[in-house]
C-alpha positions in Angstrom: 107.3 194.4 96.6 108.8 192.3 93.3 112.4 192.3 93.3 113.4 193.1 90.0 116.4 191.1 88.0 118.6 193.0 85.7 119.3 191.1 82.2 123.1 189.8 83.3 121.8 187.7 86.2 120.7 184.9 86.6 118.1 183.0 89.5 117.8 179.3 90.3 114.6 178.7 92.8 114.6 174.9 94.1 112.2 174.8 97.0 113.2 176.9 99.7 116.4 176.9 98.0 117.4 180.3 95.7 120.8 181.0 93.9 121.4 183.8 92.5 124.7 184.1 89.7 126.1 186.8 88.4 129.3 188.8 86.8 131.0 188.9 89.7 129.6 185.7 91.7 127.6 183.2 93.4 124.9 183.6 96.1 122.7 180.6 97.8 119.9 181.8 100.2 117.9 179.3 102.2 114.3 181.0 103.1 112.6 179.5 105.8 109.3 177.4 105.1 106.9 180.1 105.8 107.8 181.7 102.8 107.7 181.2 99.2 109.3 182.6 96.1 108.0 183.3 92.7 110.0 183.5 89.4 108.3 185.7 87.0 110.4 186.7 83.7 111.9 189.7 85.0 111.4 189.9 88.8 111.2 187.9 91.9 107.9 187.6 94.3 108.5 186.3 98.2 105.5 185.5 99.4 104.4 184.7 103.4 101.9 181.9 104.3 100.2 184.1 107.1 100.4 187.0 108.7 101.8 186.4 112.1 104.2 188.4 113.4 107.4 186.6 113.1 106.5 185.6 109.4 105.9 189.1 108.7 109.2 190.2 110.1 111.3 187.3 108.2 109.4 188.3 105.1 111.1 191.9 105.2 114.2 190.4 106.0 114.5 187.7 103.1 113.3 190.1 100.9 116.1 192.1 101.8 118.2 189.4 101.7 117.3 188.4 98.7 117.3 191.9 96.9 121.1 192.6 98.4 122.5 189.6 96.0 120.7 190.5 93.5 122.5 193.9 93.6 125.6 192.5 94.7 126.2 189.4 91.9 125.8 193.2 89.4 127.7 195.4 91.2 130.0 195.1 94.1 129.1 196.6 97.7 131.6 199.0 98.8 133.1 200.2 102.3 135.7 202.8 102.5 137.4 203.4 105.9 140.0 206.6 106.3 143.1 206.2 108.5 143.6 210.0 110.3 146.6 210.6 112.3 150.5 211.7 112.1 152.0 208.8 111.1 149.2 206.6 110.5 149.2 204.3 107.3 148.1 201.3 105.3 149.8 199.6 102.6 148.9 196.2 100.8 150.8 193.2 101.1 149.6 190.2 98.6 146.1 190.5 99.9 146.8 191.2 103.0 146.6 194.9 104.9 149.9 196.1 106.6 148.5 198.7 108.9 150.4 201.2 111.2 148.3 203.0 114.0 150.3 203.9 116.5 151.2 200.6 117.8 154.4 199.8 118.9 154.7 197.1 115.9 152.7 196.9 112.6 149.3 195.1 112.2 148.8 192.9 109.6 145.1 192.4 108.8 144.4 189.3 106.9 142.0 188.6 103.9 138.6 187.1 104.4 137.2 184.7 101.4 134.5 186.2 99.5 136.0 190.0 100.1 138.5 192.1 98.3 141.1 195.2 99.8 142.2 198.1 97.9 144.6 201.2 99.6 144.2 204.2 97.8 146.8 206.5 98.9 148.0 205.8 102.5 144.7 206.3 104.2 141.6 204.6 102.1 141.1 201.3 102.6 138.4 200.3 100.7 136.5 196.8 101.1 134.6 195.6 98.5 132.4 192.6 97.7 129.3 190.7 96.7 127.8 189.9 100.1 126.9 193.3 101.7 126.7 192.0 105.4 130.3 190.2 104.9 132.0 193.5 103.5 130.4 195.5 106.4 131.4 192.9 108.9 134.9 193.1 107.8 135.0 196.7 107.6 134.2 197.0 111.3 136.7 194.7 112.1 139.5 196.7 110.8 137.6 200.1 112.2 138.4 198.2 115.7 141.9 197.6 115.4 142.2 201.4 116.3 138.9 203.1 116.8 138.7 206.8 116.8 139.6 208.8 119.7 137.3 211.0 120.9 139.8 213.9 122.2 142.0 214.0 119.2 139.8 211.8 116.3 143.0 210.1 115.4 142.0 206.4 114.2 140.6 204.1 111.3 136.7 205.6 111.0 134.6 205.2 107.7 134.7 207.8 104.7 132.6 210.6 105.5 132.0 209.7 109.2 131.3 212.3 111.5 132.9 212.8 115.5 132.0 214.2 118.1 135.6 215.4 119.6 135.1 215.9 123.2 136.7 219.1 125.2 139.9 217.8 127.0 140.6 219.4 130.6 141.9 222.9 129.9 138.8 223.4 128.2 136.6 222.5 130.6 138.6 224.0 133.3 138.3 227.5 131.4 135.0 227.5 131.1 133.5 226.6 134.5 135.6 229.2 135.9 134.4 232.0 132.7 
């Protein structure tokens, strides 16, 4: 499948070498020699030099690759996490990300290069950036400074993500005995 290219980006391809520049960055991807890449006017063509296995699997994933900084360069990838709990908050601090969880002392979570934090409120944190498997990385870092608890559900989980709250004792007590 072509990868199209919107009119505000711009592609360099140099061998195996492909950069991709846009409003809001820079992206370099190396493919591996098995494949090659095509620069048509409007659209991009990876192509594999046989159909092995292994050359059909890394042609999905640079293709992927490929198409993700295209999108990304245009328009930044997105994570939002929610903080839930009495008490529990998160408040910028230069670029850093002040969090209290229920820990006995605040935690400060520092920035990474290449992504950017945002608080909305007290409980969004939202990560945002032009590499999608950088702001996804990051976002599960801060999801582990406090995962959710699976009695209460108190913790840092992401926007929209659903639990699975497990019965605590009286309730199982009540209904083996019911």
């Amino acid at each position: 499948m072509p990868i199209p290219i919107p009119a505000s980006v711009t592609v360099k391809v140099e061998n195996q070498q492909i950069t991709v520049s846009g409003k809001n960055g820079q992206i370099q991807q190396t493919l591996p020699a098995c494949l090659t890449i095509v620069k048509h006017d409007d659209r991009l063509e990876i192509r594999r030099s046989n159909d092995k296995k292994q050359t059909k699997s890394l042609h999905g994933l640079f293709r992927n690759l490929v198409r993700n900084a295209v999108v990304g360069v245009e328009t930044l990838f997105e994570k939002r996490l929610e903080i839930i709990g009495t008490g529990y908050n998160a408040k910028m601090q230069n670029e850093d990300i002040v969090l209290k969880v229920g820990y006995s002392h605040p935690i400060i979570f520092k920035k990474a290069a290449g992504v950017q934090f945002k608080v909305e409120g007290n409980n969004i944190i939202v990560v945002s950036g032009i590499d999608k498997q950088l702001v996804g990385q990051v976002a599960h870092q801060i999801k582990l400074i406090k995962k959710p608890d699976p009695y209460k559900g108190k913790g840092i989980r992401y926007e929209g993500e659903r639990l699975r709250i497990k019965p605590g004792k009286k309730a199982k007590a009540a209904g083996a005995v019911a």
